[in-house]
BATI-826624 format. One record per residue (C-alpha): x, y, z; residue number from 1. Coordinates in pm, whole numbers, plus 50000, padded with zeros to 5 digits. Example, Ala and Ser with C-alpha at 12.3 -4.5 7.8 and 13.67 -1.06 7.14 Angstrom:
2
REC   east  north     up  pos
REC  51230  49550  50780    1
REC  51367  49894  50714    2
This chain:
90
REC   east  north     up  pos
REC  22951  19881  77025    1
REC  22592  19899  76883    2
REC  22603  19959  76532    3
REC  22400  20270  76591    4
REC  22693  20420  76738    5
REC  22933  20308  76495    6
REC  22786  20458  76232    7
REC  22738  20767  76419    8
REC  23096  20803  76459    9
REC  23141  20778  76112   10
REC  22969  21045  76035   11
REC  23054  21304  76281   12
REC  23425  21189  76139   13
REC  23325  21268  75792   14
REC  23165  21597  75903   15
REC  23478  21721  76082   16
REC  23694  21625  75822   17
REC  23476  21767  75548   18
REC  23424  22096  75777   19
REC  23791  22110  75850   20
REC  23904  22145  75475   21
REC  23631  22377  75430   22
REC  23757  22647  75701   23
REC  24112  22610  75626   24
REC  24080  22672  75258   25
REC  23795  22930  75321   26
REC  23986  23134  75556   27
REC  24329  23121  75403   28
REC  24400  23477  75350   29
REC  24771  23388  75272   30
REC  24903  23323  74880   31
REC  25177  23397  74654   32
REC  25019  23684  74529   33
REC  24867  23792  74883   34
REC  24460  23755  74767   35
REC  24229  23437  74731   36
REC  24072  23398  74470   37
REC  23703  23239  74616   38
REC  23539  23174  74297   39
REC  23832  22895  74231   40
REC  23817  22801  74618   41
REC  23415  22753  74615   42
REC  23465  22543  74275   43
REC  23706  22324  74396   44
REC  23531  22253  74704   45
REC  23221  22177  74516   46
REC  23433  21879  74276   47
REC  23518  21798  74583   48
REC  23193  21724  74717   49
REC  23064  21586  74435   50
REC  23325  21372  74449   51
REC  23208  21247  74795   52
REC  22859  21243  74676   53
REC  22953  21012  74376   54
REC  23129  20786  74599   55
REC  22867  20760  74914   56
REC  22581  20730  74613   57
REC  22726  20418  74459   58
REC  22829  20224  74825   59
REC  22466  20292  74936   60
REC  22332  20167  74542   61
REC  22579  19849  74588   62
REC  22391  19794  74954   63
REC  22078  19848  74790   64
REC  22169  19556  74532   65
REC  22295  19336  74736   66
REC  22008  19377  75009   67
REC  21724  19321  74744   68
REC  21938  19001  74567   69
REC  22018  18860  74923   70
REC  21633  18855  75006   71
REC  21460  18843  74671   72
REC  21117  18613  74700   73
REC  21292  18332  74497   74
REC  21579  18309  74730   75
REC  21634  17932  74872   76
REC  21645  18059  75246   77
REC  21366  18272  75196   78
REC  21100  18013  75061   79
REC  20816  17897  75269   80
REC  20821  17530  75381   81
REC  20471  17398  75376   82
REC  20380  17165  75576   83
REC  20279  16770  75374   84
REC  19894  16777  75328   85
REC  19739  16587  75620   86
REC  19543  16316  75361   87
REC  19878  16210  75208   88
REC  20025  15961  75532   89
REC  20348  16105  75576   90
């Protein structure tokens, strides 16, 4: 698989899982009392998210790290080898 279409199955997994808790909480018409109470329903699916954001925010700021240590200028694979100077016999 191209990693394209990994990744793009990742996130269409996330989305349905994400949109999945979202309608079944949303549309739950059924509790001990026999009302929903949205104002509790929209807060906890916001922590929730949040929650998510928090999590994706700090994998893609670890990536970020790692990409600009990996191939910082002063890197030893990343140095240009000049050629000797053509005077000196080697």
């Amino acid at each position: 698989m191209q990693p394209k279409n990994v990744i793009l199955l990742g996130v269409l997994a996330l989305m349905s899982i994400f949109s999945l808790n979202f309608l079944i909480q949303a549309f739950a018409e059924t509790t001990p009392e026999g009302y929903v109470i949205r104002q509790e329903l929209v807060w906890g699916l916001f922590y929730e998210m949040m929650v998510a954001a928090f999590i994706v925010g700090a994998v893609v700021n670890g990536i970020v790290i790692y990409v600009i240590w990996r191939y910082r200028e002063s890197h030893k694979r990343n140095r240009i080898v000049e050629p000797p100077a053509e005077g000196t016999g080697a």
